[in-house]
C-alpha positions in Angstrom: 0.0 0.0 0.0 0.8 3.8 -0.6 1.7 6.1 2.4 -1.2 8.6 2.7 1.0 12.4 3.6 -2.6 14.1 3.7 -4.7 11.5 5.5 -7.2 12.6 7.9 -7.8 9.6 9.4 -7.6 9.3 13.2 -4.6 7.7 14.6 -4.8 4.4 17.0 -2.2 5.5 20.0 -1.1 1.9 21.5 1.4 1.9 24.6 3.4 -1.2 25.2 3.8 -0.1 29.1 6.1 -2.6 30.4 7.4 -5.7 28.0 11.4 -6.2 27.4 13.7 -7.6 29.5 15.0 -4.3 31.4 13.5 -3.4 35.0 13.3 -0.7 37.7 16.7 -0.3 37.0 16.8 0.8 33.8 14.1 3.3 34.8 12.5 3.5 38.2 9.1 4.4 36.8 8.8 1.1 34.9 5.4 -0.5 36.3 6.4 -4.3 37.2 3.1 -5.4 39.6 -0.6 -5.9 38.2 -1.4 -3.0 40.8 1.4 -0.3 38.7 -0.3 -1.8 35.4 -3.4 -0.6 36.1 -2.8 2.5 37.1 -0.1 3.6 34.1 -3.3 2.1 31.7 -5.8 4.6 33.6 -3.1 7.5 33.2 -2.4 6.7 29.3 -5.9 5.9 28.9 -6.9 9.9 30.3 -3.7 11.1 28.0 -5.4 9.1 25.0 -4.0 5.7 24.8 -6.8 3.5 22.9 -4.8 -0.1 23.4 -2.5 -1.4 26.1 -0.2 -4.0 25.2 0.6 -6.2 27.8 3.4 -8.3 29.1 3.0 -9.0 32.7 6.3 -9.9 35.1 6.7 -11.9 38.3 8.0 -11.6 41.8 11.1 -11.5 40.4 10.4 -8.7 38.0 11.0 -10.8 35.0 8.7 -11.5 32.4 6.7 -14.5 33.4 4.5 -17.0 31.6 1.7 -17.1 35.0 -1.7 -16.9 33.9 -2.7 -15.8 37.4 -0.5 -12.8 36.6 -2.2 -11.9 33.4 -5.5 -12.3 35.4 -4.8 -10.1 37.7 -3.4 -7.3 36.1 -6.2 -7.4 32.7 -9.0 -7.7 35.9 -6.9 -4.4 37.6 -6.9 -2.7 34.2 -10.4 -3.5 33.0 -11.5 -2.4 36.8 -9.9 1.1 36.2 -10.8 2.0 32.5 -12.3 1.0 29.3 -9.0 1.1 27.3 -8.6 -2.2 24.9 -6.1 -4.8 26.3 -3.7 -6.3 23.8 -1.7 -9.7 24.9 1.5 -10.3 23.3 1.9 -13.6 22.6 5.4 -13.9 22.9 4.8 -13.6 26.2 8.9 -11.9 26.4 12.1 -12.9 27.4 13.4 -13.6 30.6 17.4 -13.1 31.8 18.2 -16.8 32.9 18.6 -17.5 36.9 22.0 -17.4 38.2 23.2 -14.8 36.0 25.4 -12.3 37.9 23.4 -8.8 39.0 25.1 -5.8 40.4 24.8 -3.8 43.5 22.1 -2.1 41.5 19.8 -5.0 40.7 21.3 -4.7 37.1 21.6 -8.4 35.1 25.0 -8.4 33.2 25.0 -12.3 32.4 24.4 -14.0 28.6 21.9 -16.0 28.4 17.9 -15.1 28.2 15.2 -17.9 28.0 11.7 -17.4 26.1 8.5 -19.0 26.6 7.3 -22.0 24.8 4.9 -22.3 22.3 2.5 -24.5 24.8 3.1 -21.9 27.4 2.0 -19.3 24.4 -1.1 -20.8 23.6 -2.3 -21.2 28.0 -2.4 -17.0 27.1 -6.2 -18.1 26.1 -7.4 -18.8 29.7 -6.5 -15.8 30.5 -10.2 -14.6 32.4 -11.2 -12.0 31.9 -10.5 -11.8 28.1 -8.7 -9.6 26.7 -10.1 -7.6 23.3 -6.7 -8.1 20.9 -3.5 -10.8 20.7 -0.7 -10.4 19.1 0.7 -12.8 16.5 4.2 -13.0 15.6 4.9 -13.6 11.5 7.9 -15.7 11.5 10.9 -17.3 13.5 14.2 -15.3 13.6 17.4 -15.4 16.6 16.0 -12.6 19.0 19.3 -10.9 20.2 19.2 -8.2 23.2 22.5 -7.4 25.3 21.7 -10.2 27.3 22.3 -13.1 24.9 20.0 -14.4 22.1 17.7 -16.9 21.7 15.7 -18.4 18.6 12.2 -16.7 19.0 10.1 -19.6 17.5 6.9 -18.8 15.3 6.2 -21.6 12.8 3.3 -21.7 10.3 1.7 -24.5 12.0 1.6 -22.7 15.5 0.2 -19.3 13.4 -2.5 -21.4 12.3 -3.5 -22.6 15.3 -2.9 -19.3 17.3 -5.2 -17.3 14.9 -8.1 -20.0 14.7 -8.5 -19.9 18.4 -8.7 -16.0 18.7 -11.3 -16.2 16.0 -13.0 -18.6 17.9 -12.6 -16.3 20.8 -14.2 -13.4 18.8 -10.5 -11.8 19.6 -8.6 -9.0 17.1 -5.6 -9.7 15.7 -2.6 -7.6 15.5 -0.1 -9.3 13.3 3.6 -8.2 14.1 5.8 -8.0 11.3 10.0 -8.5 12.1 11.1 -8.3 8.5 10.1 -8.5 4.9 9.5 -12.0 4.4 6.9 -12.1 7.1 4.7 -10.3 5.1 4.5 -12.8 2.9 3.9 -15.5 5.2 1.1 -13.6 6.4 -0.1 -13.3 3.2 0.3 -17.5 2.8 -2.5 -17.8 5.6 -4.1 -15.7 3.7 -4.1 -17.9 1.1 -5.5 -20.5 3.1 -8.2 -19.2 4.5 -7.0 -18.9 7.9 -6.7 -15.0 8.1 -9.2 -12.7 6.0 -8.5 -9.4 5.3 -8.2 -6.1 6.6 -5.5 -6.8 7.8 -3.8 -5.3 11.2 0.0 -5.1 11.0 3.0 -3.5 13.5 5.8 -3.1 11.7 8.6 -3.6 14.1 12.1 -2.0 13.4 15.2 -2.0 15.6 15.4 -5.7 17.1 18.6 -7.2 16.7 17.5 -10.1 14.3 14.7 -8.1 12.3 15.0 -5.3 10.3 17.0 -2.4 11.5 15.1 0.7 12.1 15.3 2.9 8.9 12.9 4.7 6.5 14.3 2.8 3.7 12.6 -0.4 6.0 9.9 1.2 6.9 8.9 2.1 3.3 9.9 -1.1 2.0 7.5 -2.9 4.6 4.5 -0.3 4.0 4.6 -0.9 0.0 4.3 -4.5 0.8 1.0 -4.3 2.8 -2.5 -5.2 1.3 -4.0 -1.9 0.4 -7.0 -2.4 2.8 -4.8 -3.2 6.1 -3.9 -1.0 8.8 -0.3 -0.5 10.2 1.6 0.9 13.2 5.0 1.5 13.4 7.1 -0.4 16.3 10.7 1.3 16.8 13.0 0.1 19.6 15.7 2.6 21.6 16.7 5.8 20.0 15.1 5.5 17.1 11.8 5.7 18.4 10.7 9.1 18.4 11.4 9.9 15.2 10.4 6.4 13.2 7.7 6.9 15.0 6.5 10.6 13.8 7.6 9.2 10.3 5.0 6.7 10.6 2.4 9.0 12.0 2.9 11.2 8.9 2.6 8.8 6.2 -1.0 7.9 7.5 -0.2 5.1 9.9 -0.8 3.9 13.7 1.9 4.3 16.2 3.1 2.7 20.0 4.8 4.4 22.3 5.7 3.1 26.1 8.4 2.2 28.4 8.5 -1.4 26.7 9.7 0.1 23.2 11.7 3.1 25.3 12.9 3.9 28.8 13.9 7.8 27.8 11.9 11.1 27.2 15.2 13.2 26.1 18.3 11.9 25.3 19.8 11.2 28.4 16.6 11.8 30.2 14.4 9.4 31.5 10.4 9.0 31.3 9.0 10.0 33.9 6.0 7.1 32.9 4.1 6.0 30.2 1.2 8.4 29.9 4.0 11.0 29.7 5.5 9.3 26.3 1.5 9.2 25.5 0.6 12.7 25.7 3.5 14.0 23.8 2.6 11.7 21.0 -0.9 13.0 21.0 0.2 16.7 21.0 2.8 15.7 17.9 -0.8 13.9 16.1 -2.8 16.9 16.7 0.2 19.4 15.4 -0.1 16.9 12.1 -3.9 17.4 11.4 -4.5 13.9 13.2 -6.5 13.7 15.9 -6.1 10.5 18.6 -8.8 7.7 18.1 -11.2 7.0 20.9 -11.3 3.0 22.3 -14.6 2.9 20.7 -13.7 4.2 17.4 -10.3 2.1 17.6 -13.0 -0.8 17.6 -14.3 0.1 14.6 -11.3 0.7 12.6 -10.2 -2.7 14.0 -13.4 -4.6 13.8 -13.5 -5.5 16.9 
């Protein structure tokens, strides 16, 4: 599809509040519990978050697997606002126990452990439901500063992931590493297991996937079926402005403490809703006013 300059369309804000493998001490205002979930949902929901993407962590501040986690926190959230609750379905990466930590709680070990596909697919009992799940287009080595490990998304599992949300009356948000992911997005397409529109992030910057450039993110755009909707997903420094890019050319965009821990260079967020409501005031400078949760449902079919 074409990049739309003079769109008018309203603009999905999502905010991925916690996710990667980093923790209070990479930025103190990172929320860890179900309780700190909630609230940075409520405050990004008031600033004019429609989705919250969630990864949920442990006692030991790590991502974790636990459906009784995820049930507490989507119950927390869905207690405190209406805002749509997106589960990511690979769950995230954990740093491995008996790596070394410092003084400061700080991991510097090598090796990082991901969920499995089983433990992936237990993200359906998660009560109450959520609204959206993420699906991951294709298996690549997932690398982070912490080691690397093979982040697993076969066909078969894709198939099986998607009929269930369907079955589940659940959206989709398909998550897009690299070009040739489109294309096996496309190849359930072609068999009848996903039906367009289409609801794609396009994620740039993860070591393994494509690096985060506008040459990329062109690239993947021009690749998408003309009736899908996109958001742009840009990791560390990059974000702010692959992200504005995005927002320009007609597209959706997340912003959050998962995708970055700084407001400034060299100055941290002081929370999510802050990243939020800067990324609403840089929509509405653009002509593109922030879409409500319910019109969010709509453009999403929900």
């Amino acid at each position: 599809m074409k990049p739309d300059l003079l769109t008018q369309k309203k603009v999905i804000i999502t905010v991925a509040i916690t996710g990667g493998a980093h923790g209070k001490w990479a930025n103190p205002n990172l929320p860890i519990t179900p309780e700190e979930q909630a609230q940075a949902a409520l405050e990004c929901y008031n600033a004019g978050a429609a989705i919250c993407h969630l990864h949920v962590r442990g006692e030991d501040g790590q991502n974790t697997p636990n459906i009784d986690v995820y049930n507490k926190a989507v119950k927390l959230i869905k207690e405190k606002c209406p805002i749509i609750v997106q589960i990511g379905n690979g769950i995230g990466a954990w740093i491995e126990h008996g790596v070394k930590v410092s003084s400061s709680g700080k991991p510097y070990g090598q090796a990082i452990i991901m969920a499995s596909l089983k433990q992936r697919l237990n993200l359906f009992t998660i009560s109450p439901q959520p609204e959206m799940f993420t699906i991951n287009a294709g298996t690549f080595e997932f690398r982070t500063r912490y080691g690397s490990h093979t982040f697993d998304n076969p066909l078969k599992f894709n198939q099986r992931f998607v009929k269930q949300c369907k079955k589940l009356g659940c959206g989709i948000e398909i998550e897009v590493y690299d070009s040739g992911h489109i294309s096996n997005i496309m190849d359930l397409v072609d068999m009848k297991v996903l039906e367009p529109p289409l609801h794609f992030s396009l994620v740039l910057g993860i070591k393994g996937g494509a690096p985060a450039t506008v040459e990329n993110l062109l690239h993947l755009v021009h690749q998408l079926p003309e009736d899908s909707t996109w958001q742009v997903v840009t990791i560390g420094r990059f974000n702010l402005r692959t992200t504005v890019i995005a927002m320009c050319m007609g597209g959706n965009i997340r912003t959050g403490l998962e995708d970055t821990i700084y407001y400034d260079k060299g100055e941290l967020a002081a929370g999510n809703a802050q990243l939020v409501k800067r990324m609403v005031r840089l929509a509405k400078e653009i002509g593109r006013e922030p879409a409500s949760v319910n019109e969010t449902k709509s453009m999403l079919n929900l």
